[in-house]
N, C-alpha and C positions, 0 to 999 in steps of 0.2 A: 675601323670597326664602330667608333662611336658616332662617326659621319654618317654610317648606313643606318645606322638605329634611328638615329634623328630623323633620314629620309623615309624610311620605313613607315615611324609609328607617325610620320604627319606631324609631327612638334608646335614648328611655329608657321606662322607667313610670311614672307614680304612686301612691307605696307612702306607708304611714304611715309615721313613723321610727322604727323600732325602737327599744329602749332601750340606753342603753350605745353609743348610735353617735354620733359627731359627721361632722355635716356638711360639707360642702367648698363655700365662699361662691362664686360666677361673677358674671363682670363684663360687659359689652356690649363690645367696640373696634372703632370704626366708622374707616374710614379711606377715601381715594379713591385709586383708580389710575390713573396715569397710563401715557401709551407714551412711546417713544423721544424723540418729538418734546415731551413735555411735557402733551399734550393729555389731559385726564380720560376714561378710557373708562367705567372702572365703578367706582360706590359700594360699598364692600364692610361688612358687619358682621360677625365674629365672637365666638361666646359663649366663654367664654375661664374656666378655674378661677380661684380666688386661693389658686395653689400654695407661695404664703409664707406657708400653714398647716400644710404639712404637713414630717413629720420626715425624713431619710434614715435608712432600718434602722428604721423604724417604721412610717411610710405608705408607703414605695415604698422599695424597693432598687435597682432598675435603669433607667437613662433609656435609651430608643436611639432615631434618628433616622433613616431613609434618607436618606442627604443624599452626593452625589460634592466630591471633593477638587476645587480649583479644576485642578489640574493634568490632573486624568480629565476636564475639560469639553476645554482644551486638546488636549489628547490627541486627543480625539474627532474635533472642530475641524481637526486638522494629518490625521486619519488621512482625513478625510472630503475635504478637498483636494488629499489627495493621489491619492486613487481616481476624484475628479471627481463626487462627488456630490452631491445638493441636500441640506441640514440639513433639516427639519422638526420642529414645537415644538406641542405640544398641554397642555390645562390640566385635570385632573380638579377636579371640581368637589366641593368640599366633602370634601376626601381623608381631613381625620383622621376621619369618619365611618365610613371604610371598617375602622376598625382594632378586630380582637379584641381584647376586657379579660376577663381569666381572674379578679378581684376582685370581690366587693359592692363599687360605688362610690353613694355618696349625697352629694348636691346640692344645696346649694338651688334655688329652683326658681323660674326663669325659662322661655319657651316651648322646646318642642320637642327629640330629638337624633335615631343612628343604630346600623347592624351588620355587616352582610355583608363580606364575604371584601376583604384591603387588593388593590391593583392587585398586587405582585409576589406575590402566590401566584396568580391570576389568568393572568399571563402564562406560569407554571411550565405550569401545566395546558395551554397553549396551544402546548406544544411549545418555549418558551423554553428555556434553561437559562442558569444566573447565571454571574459571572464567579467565578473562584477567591478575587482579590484583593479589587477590588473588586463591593462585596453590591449596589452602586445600578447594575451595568450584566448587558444581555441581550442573549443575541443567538440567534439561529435561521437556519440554510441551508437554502436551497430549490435544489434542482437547481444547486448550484454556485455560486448567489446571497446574498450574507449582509444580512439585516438587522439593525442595531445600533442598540440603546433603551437610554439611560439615564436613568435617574431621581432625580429632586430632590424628593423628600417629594412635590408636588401638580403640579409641573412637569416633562412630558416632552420629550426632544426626540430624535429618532431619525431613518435616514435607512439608505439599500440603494441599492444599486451595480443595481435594478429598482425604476424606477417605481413598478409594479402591487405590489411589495409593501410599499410604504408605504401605498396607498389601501386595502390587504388588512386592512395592521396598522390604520387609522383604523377602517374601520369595525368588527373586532373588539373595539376598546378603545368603542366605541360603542354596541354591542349590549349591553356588559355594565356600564359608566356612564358621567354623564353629564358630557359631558365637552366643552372648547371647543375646538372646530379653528380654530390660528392663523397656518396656511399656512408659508408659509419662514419660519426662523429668523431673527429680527431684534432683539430686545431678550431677556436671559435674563442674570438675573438680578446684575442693572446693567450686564451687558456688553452692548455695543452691536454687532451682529452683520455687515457686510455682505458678504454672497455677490457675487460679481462673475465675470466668464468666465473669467479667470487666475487666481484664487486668491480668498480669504477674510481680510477686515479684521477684528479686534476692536480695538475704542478705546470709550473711556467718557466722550468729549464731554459728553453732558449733564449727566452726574455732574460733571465738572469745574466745567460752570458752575453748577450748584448749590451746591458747596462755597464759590464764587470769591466766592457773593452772601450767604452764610450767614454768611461771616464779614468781611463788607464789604472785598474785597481784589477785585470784579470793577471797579474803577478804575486800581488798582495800576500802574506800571510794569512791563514784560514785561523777565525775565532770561535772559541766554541758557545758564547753566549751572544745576542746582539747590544745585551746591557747590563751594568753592574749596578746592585743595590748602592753602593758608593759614588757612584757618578752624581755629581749634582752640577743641572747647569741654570746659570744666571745670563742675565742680561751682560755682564763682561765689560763693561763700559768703558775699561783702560787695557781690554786686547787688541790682539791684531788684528783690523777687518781683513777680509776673503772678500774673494769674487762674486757678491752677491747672486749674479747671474746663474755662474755655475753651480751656486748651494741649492738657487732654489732648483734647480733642474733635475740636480740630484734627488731632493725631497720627492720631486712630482712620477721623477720613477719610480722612485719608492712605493710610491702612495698607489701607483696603479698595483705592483708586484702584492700588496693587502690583500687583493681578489682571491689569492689560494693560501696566502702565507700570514694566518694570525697570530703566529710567532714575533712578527716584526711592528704589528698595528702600534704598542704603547714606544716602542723608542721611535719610531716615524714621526709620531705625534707630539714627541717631546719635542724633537727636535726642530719639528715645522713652525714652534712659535717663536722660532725666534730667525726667520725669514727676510726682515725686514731691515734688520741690522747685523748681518751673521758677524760672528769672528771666529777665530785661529781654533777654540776650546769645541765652538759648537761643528766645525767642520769637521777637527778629529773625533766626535762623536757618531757623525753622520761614516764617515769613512769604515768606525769600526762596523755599523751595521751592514756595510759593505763584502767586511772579510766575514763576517760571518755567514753570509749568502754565497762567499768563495766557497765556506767547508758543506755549505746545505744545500747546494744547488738544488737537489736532486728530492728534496721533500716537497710534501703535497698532501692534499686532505682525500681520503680513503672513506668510500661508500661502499659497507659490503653489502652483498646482496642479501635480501629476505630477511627474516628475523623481524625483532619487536620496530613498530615505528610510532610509537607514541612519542606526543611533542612533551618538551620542559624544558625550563629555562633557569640560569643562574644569576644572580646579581653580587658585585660586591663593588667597596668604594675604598679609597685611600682617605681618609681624612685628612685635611688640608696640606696635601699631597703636593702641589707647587711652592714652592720656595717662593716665588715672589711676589703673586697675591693671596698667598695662603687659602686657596678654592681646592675643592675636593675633584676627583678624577669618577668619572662613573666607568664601570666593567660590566661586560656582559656578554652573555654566550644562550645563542638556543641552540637545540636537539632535536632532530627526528629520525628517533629512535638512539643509532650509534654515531648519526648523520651530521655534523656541524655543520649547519645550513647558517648561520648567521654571527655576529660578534659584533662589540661595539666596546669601545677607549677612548674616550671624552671627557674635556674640563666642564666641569658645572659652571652654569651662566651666575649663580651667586655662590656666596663665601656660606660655610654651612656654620653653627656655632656649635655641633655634638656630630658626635660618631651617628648615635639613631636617624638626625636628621640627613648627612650624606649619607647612610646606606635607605632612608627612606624616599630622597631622591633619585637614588641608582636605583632601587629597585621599580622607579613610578616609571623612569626610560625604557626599561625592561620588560615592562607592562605591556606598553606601545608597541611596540615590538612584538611583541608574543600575539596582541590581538591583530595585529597585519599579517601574521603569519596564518592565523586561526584564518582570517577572510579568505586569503589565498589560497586555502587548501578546501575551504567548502566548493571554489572553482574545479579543483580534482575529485569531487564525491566525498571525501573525508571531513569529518567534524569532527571537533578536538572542543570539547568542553571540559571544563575545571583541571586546567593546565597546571600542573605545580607549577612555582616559582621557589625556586632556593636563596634565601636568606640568612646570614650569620648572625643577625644582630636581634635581642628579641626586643628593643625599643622599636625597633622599623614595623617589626611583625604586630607590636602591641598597638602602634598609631593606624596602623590600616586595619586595622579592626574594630578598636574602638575609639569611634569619633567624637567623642566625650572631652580630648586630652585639649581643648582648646589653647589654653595656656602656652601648650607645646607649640602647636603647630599655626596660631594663627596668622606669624609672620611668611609661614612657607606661600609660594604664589599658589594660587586655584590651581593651574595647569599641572600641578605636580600630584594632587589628590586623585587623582585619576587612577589609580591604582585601588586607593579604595571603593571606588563606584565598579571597578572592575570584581572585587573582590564580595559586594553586597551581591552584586549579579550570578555568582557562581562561574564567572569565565573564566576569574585565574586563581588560583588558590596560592598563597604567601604560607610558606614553610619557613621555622625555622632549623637551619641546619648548621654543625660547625666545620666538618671536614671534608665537605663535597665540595669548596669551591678551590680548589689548587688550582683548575685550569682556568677558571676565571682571573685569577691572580697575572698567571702567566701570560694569559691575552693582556688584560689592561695594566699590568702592574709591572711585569716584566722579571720575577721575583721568585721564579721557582728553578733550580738545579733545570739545567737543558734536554736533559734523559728523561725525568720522568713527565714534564711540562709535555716534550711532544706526546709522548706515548698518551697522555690524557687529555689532549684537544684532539684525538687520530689524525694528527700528522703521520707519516711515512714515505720509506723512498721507493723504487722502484727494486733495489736491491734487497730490503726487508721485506718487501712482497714475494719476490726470488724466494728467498731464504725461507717465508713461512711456507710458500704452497712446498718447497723440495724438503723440510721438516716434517710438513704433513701427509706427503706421500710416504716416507720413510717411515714414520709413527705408523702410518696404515699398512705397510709392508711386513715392520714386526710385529705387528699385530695379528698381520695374515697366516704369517709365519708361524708364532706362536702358537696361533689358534691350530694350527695344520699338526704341529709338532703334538699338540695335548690330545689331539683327536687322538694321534695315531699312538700316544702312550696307554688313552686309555682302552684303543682296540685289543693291543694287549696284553692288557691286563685283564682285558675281560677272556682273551683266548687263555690267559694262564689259569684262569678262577674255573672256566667250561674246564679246562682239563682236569685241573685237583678233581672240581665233583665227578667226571666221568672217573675216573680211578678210585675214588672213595666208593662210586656205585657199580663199579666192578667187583673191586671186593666183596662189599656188599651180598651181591650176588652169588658170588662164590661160597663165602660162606655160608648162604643157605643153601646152597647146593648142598652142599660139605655137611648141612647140620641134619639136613632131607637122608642121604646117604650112610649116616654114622645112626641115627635113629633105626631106621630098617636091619643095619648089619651087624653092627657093634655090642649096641643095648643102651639104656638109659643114663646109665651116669655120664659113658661119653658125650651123649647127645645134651646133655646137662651142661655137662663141662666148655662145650662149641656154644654153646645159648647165650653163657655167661661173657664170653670173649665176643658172641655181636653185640651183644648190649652194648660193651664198652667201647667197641670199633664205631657205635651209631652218635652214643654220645660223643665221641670226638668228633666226626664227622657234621 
């Protein structure tokens, strides 16, 4: 298959080698693919250089990739459930063919290559236009309709608030190549995808049990936390070394499984710095975040649909939070709306001397953040100005305000003041707050009870998704019920109220009959007598 494509799209020539050229050796890598559930769809082969020949500033000066930030997939993901629309994911076939070389490149020579125009100049000509920020997303309005395409080197996935012009955009991207339509969004690029009527899951389940068997821990005992406020690790300088190799491979799965799981970002992070010389203490550290993925498999971060999507972000910091250079930890989390589109657990590059000063740090990362996010969403039509920012601390909130405190702050570098300039501008607005950041804790800090931590970053599993839509149909069942039962108490009650008064106005009646008849026949005092007795039959009634 990859021989015909080669022949097909015209690739390369066959030239003699000139003199004074050296060649570029290629290799075969045959690999199979699997889907979500494990199952092998397609054998794949690609011809591949062996670019540990060549030099930087000699053979090649510049690498560049189309590739979206895991946070732009997110993004996508939150903005796509929030409008209520389906994802859709398409696969160009054989992508790096599509790409211009402005160089002689010479080969050796194994079958087949390609030429024509890459897919994003393709899309330009098609009435697209790119994003400001980021280069891997598109988008195009139709009569008030948008559709939005982002791109992953050979992986598409896109999706419009219209049907018809997703089937519009397939078959354009199909007229011009060849390409695999693979219906709703479901597996991309280890994330595991599920659309549902209220909102949008990603969890990485399969990944999980992959990892659990790769390093023989899918036996393991299941942990209910991945870290203890008591765990403290050091450098261990008289433990048992491990298998270096193996620690860090463990870490580096880890580090991908972050993508859905910001429950695990601050113990991952511990553990990775000490990579370099592991021992016996940091391995069973790393192992427990293992069993803990044993009992969690099945969590993942939960975008309901519709509802509020205003952005805000949290900040908080550990002060000097590492045991061995005494350096503060930065935390942080944004929102849009219910949506945790982003998170961040990092040692600060300097040693802070006060708490104001690391949460004035943590929150200046925070900042950054929040204004990247702001960019990327003016790409979707939305503008997000005077963003809160959530702060605990009110030294942090008092230095970005006022820049008077020289004393304080003139050791902190430039690059960290940025938060203030953001804040003179009206972009982000610094709150201070004391008991909204739990979930930030728990992302960076590791430090909140496991129950309420997920429930407040919208983690969830697929089974608590079960459980609430089968809760909420039930709720709406006796409600239906209820409502059906009252109707029909107070019909009646209303047919027993019509009846009294028909009976009271029968009487009624009769008695003036009665009072009509005893007047004419009787004489007065009886008719006197019957007067007295409706009075009192009316006032009851």
């Amino acid at each position: 298959m990859e021989l015909q494509q080669f022949r097909k799209l015209k690739v390369w020539e066959l030239v003699d080698l000139p003199p004074n050229k050296c060649p570029i050796g290629t290799k075969w890598v045959f690999r199979n693919k699997p889907d979500d559930r494990g199952v092998v769809i397609r054998n794949k082969a690609r011809l591949v250089v062996q670019g540990f020949a060549q030099e930087e500033g000699i053979d090649y000066t510049e690498v560049f990739a189309p590739v979206a930030r895991l946070e732009a997939i997110r993004i996508f993901l939150a903005h796509a459930a929030n409008k209520n629309f389906k994802v859709y994911q398409m696969d160009v076939k054989c992508a790096f063919l599509y790409g211009d070389i402005d160089e002689e490149i010479y080969i050796c020579k194994p079958p087949g290559f390609e030429d024509p125009d890459f897919p994003s100049k393709y899309l330009l000509s098609k009435g697209f236009s790119r994003g400001t920020i980021d280069m891997t997303l598109f988008k195009k309005e139709v009569n008030g309709e948008l559709l939005i395409v982002q791109v992953y080197v050979d992986d598409i996935i896109f999706g419009s608030t219209n049907e018809g012009l997703c089937r519009e955009f397939e078959k354009v991207m199909m007229d011009r190549f060849e390409m695999t339509i693979m219906g709703e969004m479901c597996f991309f690029l280890g994330l595991q995808v599920e659309q549902k009527p209220d909102g949008i899951l990603i969890h990485q389940e399969k990944y999980i049990k992959e990892i659990l068997t790769k390093f023989g821990m899918d036996d393991s005992s299941p942990e209910l936390i991945p870290f203890t406020a008591q765990t403290c690790l050091t450098s261990d300088d008289n433990g048992y070394p491990v298998d270096a190799h193996r620690y860090r491979s463990m870490i580096g799965s880890l580090m991908y499984l972050t993508a859905s799981r910001p429950d695990i970002t601050f113990a991952m992070c511990y553990c990775a710095c000490f990579q370099a010389n592991p021992k016996e203490s940091h391995e069973k550290a790393v192992k427990r975040i293992f069993r803990y993925l044993k009992g969690s498999s099945r969590l993942g971060l939960w975008y309901p649909k519709g509802g509020n999507f205003d952005l805000h972000s949290f900040s908080d910091s550990d002060h000097a939070g590492c045991r061995i250079n005494r350096k503060s930890v930065t935390g942080g989390c944004q929102y849009l709306g219910e949506c945790l589109v982003s998170w961040q657990s990092k040692k600060q590059t300097t040693v802070s001397l006060s708490t104001g000063e690391a949460e004035y740090i943590a929150a200046s990362s925070c900042c950054c953040q929040v204004l990247w996010i702001q960019h990327q969403m003016m790409d979707y039509g939305i503008n997000f100005l005077h963003t809160p920012l959530f702060c605990d601390n009110e030294a942090a909130v008092g230095i970005a305000k006022n820049p008077i405190h020289h004393t304080r702050t003139k050791h902190i570098e430039t690059r960290i003041h940025a938060i203030r300039d953001a804040q003179e501008k009206g972009i982000s607005v610094l709150i201070d707050v004391e008991e909204t950041l739990k979930e930030v804790r728990s992302i960076a800090f590791g430090i909140c009870q496991i129950g309420s931590a997920q429930k407040q970053i919208a983690l969830c599993s697929k089974e608590s998704i079960a459980d609430k839509l089968h809760s909420q149909r039930k709720d709406a069942k006796i409600a239906q019920v209820s409502k059906e039962a009252n109707a029909s108490i107070n019909i009646q009650n209303l047919i027993l109220e019509i009846q009294a008064k028909s009976i009271v106005l029968l009487r009624y009646t009769l008695m003036t009959e009665l009072v009509l008849f005893a007047s004419m026949s009787v004489g007065t005092e009886l008719s006197e007598l019957l007067q007295s007795n409706q009075k009192h039959d009316k006032r009851s009634c």
